[in-house]
Every structure is written in structure tokens, then in C-alpha cells.
FIKOLZA-1660 file (N, C-alpha, C; in steps of 0.1 Angstrom, whole numbers, plus 5000, padded with zeros to 4 digits):
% residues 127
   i   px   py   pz ch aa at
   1 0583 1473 4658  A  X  N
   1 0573 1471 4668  A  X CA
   1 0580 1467 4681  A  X  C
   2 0581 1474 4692  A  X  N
   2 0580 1469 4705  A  X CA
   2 0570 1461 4712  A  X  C
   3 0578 1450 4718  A  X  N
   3 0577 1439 4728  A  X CA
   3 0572 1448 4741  A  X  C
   4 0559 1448 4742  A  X  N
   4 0556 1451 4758  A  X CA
   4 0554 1438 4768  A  X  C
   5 0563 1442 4776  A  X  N
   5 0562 1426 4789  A  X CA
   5 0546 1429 4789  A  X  C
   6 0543 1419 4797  A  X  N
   6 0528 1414 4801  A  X CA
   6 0530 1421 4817  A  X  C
   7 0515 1424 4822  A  X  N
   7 0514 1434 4833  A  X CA
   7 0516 1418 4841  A  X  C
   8 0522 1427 4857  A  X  N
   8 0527 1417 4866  A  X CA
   8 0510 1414 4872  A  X  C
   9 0506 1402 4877  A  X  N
   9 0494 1401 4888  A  X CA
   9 0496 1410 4892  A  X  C
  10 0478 1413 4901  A  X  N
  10 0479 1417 4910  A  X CA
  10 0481 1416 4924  A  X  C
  11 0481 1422 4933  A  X  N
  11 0489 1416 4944  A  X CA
  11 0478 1408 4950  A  X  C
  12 0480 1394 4961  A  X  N
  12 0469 1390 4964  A  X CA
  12 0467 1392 4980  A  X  C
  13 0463 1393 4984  A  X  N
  13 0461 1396 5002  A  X CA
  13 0466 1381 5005  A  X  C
  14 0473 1383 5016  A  X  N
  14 0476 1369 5023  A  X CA
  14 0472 1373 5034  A  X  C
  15 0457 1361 5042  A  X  N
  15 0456 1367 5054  A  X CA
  15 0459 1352 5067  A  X  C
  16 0471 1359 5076  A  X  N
  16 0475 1353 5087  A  X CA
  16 0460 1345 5088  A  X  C
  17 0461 1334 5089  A  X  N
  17 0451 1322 5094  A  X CA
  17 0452 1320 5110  A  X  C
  18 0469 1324 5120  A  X  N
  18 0466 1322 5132  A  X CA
  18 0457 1333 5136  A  X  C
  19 0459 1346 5127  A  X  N
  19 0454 1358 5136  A  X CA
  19 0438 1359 5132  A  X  C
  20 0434 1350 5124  A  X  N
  20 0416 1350 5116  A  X CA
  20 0415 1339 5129  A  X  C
  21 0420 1331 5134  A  X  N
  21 0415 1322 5142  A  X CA
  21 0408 1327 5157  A  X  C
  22 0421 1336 5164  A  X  N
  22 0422 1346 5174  A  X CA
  22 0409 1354 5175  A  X  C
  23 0411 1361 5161  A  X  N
  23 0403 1373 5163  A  X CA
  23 0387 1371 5161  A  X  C
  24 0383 1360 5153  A  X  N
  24 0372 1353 5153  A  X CA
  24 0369 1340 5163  A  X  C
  25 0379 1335 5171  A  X  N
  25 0376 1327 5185  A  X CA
  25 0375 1314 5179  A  X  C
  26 0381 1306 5170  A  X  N
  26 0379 1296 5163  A  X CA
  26 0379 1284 5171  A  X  C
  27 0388 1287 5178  A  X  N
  27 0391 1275 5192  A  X CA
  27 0383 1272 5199  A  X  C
  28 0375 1284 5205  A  X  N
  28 0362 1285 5213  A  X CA
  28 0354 1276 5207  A  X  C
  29 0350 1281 5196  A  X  N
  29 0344 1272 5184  A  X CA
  29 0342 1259 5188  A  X  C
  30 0353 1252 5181  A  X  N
  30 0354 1236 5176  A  X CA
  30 0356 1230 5200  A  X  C
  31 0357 1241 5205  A  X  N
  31 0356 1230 5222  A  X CA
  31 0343 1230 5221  A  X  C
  32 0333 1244 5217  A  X  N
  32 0317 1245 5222  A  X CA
  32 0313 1233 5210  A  X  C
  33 0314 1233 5199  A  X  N
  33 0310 1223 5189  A  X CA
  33 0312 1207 5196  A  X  C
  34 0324 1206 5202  A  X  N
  34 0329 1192 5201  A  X CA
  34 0327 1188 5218  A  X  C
  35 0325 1196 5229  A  X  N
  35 0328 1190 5239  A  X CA
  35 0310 1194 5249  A  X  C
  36 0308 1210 5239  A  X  N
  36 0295 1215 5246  A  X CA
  36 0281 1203 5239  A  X  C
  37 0280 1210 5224  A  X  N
  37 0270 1203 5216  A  X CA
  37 0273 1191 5211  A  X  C
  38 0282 1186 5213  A  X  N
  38 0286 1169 5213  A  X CA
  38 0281 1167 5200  A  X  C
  39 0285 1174 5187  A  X  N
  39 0293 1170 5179  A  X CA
  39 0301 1161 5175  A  X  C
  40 0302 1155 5160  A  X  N
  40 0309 1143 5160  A  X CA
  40 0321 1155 5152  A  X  C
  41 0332 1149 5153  A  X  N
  41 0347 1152 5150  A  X CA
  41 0346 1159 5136  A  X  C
  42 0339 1147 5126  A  X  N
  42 0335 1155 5113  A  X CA
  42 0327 1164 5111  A  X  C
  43 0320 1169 5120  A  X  N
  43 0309 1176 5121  A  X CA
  43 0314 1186 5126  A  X  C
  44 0326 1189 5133  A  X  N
  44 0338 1200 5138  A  X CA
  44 0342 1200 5127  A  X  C
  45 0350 1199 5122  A  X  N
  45 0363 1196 5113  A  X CA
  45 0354 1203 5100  A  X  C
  46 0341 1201 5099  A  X  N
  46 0333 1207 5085  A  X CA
  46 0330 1224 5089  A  X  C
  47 0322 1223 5101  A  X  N
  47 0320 1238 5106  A  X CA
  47 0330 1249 5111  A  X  C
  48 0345 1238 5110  A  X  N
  48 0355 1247 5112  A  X CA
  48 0361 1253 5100  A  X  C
  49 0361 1243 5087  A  X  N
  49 0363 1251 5078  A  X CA
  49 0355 1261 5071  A  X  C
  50 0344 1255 5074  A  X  N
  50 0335 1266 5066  A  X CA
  50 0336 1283 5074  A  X  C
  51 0336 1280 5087  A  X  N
  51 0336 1293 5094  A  X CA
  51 0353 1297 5092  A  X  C
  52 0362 1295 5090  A  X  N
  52 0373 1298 5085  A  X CA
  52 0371 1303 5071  A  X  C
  53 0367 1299 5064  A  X  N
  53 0366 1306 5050  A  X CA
  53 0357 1316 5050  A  X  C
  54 0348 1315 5056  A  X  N
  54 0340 1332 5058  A  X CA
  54 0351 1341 5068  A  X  C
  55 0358 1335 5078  A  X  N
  55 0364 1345 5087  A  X CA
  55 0374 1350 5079  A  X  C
  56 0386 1344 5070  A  X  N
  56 0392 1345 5060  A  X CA
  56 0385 1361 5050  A  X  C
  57 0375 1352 5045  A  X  N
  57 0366 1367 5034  A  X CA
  57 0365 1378 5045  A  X  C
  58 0360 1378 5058  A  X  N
  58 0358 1392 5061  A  X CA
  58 0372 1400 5066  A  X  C
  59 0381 1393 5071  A  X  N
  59 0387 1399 5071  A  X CA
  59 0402 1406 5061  A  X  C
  60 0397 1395 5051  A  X  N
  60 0403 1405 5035  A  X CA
  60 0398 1414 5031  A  X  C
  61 0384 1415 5040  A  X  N
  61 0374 1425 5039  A  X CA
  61 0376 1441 5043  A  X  C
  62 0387 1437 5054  A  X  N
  62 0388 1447 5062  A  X CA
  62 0379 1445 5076  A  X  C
  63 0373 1437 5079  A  X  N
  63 0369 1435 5089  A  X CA
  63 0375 1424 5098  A  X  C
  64 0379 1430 5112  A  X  N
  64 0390 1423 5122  A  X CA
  64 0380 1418 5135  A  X  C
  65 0365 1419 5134  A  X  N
  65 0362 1413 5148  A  X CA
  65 0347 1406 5136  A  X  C
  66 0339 1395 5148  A  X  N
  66 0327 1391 5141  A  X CA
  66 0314 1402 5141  A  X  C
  67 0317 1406 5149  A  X  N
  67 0306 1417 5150  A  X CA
  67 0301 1427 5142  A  X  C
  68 0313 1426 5134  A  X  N
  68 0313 1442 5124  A  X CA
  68 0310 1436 5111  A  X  C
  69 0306 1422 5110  A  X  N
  69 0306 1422 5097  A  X CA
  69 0288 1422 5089  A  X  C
  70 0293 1431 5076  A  X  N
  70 0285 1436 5072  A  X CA
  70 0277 1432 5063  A  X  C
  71 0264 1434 5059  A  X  N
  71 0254 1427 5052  A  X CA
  71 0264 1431 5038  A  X  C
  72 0268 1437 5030  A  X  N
  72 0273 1440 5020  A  X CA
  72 0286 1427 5021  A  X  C
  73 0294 1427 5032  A  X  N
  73 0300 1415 5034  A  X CA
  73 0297 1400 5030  A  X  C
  74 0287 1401 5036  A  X  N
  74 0278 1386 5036  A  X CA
  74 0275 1381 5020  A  X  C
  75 0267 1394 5015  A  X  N
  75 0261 1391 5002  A  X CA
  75 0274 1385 4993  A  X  C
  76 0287 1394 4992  A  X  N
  76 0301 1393 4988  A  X CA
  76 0303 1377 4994  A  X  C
  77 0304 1371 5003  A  X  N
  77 0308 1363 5005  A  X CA
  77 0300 1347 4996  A  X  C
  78 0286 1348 4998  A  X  N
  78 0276 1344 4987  A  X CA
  78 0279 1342 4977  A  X  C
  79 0284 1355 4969  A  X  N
  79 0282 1353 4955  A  X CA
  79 0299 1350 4954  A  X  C
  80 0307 1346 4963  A  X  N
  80 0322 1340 4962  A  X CA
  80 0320 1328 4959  A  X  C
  81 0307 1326 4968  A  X  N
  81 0307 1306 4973  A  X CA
  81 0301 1303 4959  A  X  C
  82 0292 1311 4952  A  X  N
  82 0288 1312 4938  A  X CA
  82 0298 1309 4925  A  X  C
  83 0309 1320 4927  A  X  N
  83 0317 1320 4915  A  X CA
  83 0327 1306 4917  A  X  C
  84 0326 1304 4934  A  X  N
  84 0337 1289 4935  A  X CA
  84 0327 1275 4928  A  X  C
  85 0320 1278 4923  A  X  N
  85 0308 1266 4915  A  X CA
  85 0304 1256 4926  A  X  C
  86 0301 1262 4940  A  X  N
  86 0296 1253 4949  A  X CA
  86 0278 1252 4944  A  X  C
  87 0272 1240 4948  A  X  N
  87 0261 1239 4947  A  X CA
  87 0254 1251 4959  A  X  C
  88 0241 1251 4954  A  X  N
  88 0228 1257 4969  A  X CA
  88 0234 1251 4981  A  X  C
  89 0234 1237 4982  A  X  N
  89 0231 1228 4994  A  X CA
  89 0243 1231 5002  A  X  C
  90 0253 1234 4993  A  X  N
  90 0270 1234 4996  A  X CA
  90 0268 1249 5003  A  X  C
  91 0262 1259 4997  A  X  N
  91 0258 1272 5002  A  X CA
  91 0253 1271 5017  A  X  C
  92 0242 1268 5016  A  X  N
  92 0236 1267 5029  A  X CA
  92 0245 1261 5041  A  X  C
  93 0249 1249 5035  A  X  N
  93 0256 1244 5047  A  X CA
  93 0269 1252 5055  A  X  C
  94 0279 1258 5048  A  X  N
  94 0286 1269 5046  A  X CA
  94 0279 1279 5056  A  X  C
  95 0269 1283 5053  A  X  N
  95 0254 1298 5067  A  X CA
  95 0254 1291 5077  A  X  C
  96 0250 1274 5079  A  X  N
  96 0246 1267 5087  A  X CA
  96 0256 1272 5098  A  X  C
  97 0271 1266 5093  A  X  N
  97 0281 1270 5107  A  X CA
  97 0283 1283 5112  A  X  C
  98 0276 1295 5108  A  X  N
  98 0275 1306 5116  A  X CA
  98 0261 1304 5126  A  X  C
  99 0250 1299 5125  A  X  N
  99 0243 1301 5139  A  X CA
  99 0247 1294 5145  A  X  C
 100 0253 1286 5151  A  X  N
 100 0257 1281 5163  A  X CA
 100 0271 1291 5171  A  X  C
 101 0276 1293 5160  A  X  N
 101 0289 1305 5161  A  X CA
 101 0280 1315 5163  A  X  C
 102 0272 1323 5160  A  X  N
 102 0264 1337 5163  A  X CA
 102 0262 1335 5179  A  X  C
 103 0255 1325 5182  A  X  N
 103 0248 1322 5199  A  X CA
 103 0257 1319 5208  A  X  C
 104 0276 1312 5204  A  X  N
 104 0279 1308 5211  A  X CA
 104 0287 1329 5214  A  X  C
 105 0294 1331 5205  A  X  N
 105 0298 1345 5208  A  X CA
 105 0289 1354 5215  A  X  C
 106 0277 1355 5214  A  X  N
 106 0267 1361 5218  A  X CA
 106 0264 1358 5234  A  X  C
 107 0267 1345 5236  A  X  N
 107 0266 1339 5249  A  X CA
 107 0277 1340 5258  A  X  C
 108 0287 1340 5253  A  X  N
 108 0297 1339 5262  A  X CA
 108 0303 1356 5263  A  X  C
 109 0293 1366 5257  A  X  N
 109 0297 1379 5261  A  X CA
 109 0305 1385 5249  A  X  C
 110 0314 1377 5238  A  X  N
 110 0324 1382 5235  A  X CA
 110 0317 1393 5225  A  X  C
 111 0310 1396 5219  A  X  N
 111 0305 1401 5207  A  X CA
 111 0286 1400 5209  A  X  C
 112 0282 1411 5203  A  X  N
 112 0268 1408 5201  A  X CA
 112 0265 1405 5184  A  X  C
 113 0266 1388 5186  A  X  N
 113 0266 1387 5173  A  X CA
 113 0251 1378 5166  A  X  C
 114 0242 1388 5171  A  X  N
 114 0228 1374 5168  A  X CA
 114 0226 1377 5159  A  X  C
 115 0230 1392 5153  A  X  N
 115 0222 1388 5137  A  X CA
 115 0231 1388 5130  A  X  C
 116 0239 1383 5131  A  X  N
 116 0252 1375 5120  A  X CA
 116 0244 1363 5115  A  X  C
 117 0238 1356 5123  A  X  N
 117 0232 1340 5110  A  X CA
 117 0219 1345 5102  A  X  C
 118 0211 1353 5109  A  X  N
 118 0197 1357 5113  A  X CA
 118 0198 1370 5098  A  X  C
 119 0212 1379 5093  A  X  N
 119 0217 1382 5078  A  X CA
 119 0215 1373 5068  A  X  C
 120 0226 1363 5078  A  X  N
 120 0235 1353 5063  A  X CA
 120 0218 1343 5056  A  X  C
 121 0212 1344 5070  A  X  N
 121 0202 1335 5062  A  X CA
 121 0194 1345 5052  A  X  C
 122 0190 1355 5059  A  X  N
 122 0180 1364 5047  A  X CA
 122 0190 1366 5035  A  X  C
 123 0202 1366 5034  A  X  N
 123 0207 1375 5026  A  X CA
 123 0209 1357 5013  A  X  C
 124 0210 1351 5015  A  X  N
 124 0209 1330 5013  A  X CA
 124 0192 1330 5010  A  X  C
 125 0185 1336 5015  A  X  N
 125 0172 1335 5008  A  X CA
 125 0167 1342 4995  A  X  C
 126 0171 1354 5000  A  X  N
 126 0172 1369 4988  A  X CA
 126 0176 1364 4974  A  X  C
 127 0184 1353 4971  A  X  N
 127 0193 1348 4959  A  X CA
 127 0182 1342 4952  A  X  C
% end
């Protein structure tokens, strides 16, 4: 009887975190959070990660700007925050940091992104 080696992993995406920052405006972000909506530091520091970990999923997605991301995306992203054994509340909060992100990109011209929260919530209700 032959010994078969065990199959190698599969490969995992590594995605550049400077270029998810860039291309989703992360920076913009945490100044409008922390210097426009006077935000407390933690209150940055929370909405940055969370909008990093969705910016992260879409663009493992295949998706490189905020604008393009897709309700099929969204739902995927959901049932991530699902399989990571986050509670509801932990869910929501997670959607929460995209509308302020949807209005600020939307405002400052970069993207028409209003129904990026105006999804994530129907699609957070749908469940």
C-alpha cells in the first residue's frame, strides 16, 4: 500500500492592507471621523477596523473601488461575520461604520456611494 502525502493548502489571498487603505480612502475616514464628527479616538480606532475588514473582504472579492461593491458581496461579507461567531450586535456595529463612510465618499465627490449602507442594512435585516 502506498503512502499518499496529504494535499498541500490552498492558496490564501494576501491582500496589501496599504493598497485596501488607498483605494477605499481609509485616511479620509479616521480625519472625517476624528477631526469633522468629533469622534472619540476609540470610536475611530473601532470604525477603522471594522471598515478595514469589509474593505479587505471586497477586495479579495475582486472588487478595487467602494462603489462597485456588490449586494452579493455584502450578503458574503454577513455570513463571514457569521461563520467568525460574532454576535447580531457585533454584526450591526460592523454595517454601522459604513454609513458614515457611504456620505462621507458620496460628499466629497470620490464615489457615489449612498447605497452602500442603505444595502448593507437591508441585506443585515433580510437575515
Amino acid at each position: 500500500m502506498a503512502l499518499v502525502a496529504p494535499a498541500p493548502p490552498p492558496p490564501r489571498l494576501v491582500v496589501n492592507t496599504l493598497d485596501v487603505g488607498r483605494a477605499f480612502r481609509l485616511e479620509s475616514f479616521a480625519d472625517y471621523l476624528g477631526l469633522e464628527a468629533g469622534n472619540s479616538r476609540h470610536t475611530v480606532e473601532s470604525y477603522l477596523r471594522d471598515l478595514r475588514r469589509f474593505a479587505e473582504h471586497a477586495v479579495a472579492a475582486g472588487t478595487k473601488d467602494p462603489a462597485a461593491v456588490t449586494t452579493v458581496q455584502v450578503r458574503e461579507f454577513i455570513y463571514q461575520l457569521k461563520d467568525l461567531g460574532l454576535a447580531p450586535s457585533s454584526i450591526r456595529r460592523q454595517i454601522s461604520a459604513l454609513r458614515p463612510y457611504s456620505r462621507l465618499l458620496t460628499g466629497e465627490g470620490h464615489a457615489d456611494c449612498r447605497g452602500l449602507g442603505a444595502r448593507l442594512l437591508l441585506e443585515l435585516l433580510a437575515q
